[in-house]
N, C-alpha and C positions, 0 to 999 in steps of 0.2 A: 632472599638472603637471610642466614640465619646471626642472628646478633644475640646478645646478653637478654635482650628485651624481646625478641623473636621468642627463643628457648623458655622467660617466661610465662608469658602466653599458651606455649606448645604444653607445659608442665602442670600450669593452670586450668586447659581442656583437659586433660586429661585426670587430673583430680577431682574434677568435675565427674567424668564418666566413672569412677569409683568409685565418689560417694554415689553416685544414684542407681550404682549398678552392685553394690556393695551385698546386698541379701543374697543377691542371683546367685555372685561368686559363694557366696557361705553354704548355701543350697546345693550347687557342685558340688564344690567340693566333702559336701556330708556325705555323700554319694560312695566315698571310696577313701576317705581322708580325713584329718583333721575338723575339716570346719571353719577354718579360721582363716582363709584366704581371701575374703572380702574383709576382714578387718585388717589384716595386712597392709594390703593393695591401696586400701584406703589413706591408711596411717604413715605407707609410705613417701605415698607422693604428696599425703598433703603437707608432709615435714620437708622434701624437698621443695615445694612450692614454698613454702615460709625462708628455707635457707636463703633460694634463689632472688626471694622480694628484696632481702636486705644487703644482697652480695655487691660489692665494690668492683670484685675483679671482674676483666672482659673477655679474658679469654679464655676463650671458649672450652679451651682443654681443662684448664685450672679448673674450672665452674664444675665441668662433667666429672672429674676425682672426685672434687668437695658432694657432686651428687650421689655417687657410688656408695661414700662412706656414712652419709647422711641417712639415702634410703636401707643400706646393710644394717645400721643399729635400729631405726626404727622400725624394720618388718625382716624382725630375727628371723625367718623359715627358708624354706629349700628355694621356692620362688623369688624371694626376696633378694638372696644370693646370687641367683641366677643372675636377674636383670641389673643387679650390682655390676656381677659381670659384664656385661652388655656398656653399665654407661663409662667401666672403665678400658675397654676396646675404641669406643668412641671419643675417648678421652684422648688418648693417644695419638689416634689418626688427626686430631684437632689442635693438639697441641700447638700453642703460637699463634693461632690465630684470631683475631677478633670477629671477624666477619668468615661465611663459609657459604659460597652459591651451591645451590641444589646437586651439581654433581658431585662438592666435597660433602655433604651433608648424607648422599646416597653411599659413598666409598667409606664414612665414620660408621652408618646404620649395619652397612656391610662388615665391618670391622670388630664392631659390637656384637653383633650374631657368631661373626667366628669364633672372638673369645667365648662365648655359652659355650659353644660346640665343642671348644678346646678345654675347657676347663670343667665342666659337666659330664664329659666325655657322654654326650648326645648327641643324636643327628634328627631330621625330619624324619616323618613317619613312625616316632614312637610314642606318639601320644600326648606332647609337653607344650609350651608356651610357642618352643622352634616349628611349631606346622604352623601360625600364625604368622612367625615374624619372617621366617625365611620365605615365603609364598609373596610377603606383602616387599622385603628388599629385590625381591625381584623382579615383581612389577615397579618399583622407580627403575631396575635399571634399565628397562624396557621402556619406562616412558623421558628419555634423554629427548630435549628439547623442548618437553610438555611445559606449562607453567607450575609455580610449585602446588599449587591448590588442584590441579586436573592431576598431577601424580601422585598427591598424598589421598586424593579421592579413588585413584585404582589403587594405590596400596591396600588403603582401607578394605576394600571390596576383595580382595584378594587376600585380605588375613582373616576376612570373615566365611568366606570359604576353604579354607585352609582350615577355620577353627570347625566349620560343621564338619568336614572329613574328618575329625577325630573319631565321628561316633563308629567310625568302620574298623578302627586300631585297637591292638590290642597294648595294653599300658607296660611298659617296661621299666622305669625307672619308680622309684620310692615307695611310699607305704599303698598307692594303685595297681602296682606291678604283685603284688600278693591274690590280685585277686585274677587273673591272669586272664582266661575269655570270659570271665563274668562283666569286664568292662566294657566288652563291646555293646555297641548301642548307644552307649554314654558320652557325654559332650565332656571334654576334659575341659578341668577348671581352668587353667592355664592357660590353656589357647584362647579360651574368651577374654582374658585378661590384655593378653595379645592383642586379639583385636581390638577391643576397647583403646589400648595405648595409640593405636592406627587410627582409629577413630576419631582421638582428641587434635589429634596433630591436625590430620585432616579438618576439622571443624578451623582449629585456630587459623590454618592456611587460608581459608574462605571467611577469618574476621567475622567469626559466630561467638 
């Protein structure tokens, strides 16, 4: 069941997997971009991790705005943006409620992927953070009646091969898409990010 204190646990794995995955992403991403997507990624969830320690409100919707805007100013970049989008899709679908069982928790994740897609105007297959995350919403919707620690472990699994199939794409959107099949072979930054965020959740689901 996901609660106020579920969510920060899930926030806190996963700031975790940033700070210690933080050079990897900066590494990528030198590769074909900025550089600066593990300081990002870092900076962002560990400000919404700090928001969410002190937050009153419990519902759930409320919470995931307050995360949008939280992680949007502290990891100004195209990524940053992105999964802003993401927590305000999720927000929405959540709205009003305090508590949310794994099926509502899968139709929010689902929700939050759509908005990227809609407002990014991206889809899978081009190379971005979406072959992580859509690979891995769709194994929850595949594992209906699993526990939530056995589906957020095949999510997990499922955005981490989603993120190694990037190295077969060719980059389409931002300052990667300049360099057009030179990027093939290359692990995009973004989908490791991806799964990393699948990862934490997964860890916190199994109280790691």
């Amino acid at each position: 069941m996901l609660t106020k204190e579920a969510l920060q646990r899930a926030v806190a794995a996963i700031s975790q997997k940033m700070d210690e995955n933080k050079e990897l992403l900066v590494a990528l991403d030198q590769q074909n971009g900025d550089g600066d997507l593990g300081i990002y990624m870092s900076a962002g969830f560990a400000a919404v991790k700090e928001s969410l320690s002190t937050a009153e409100e419990a519902d759930l919707g409320r919470l995931l705005l307050k995360c949008a805007s939280v992680f949007n100013e502290a990891a100004p970049s195209s990524l940053g943006t992105i999964l802003s989008f993401g927590y305000m899709g999720m927000a929405r679908a959540l709205r009003g409620k305090a508590e949310a069982s794994l099926p509502d928790v899968t139709a929010a994740l689902e929700a939050g992927v759509n908005n990227i897609m809609e407002k990014a105007k991206s889809k899978p297959g081009e190379k971005t953070v979406l072959d992580a995350l859509c690979p891995a919403v769709e194994a929850l919707k595949q594992a209906a009646g699993q526990s939530a620690a056995e589906a957020f472990a095949l999510a997990a699994k499922a955005a981490a091969e989603g993120s190694e199939a990037t190295k077969a794409m060719v980059p389409k959107h931002g300052r990667a898409a300049y360099y057009g099949e030179k990027g093939l072979g290359l692990l995009d930054g973004g989908s490791v990010a991806g799964k990393l965020i699948f990862e934490g959740i997964a860890q916190a689901c199994e109280g790691k």
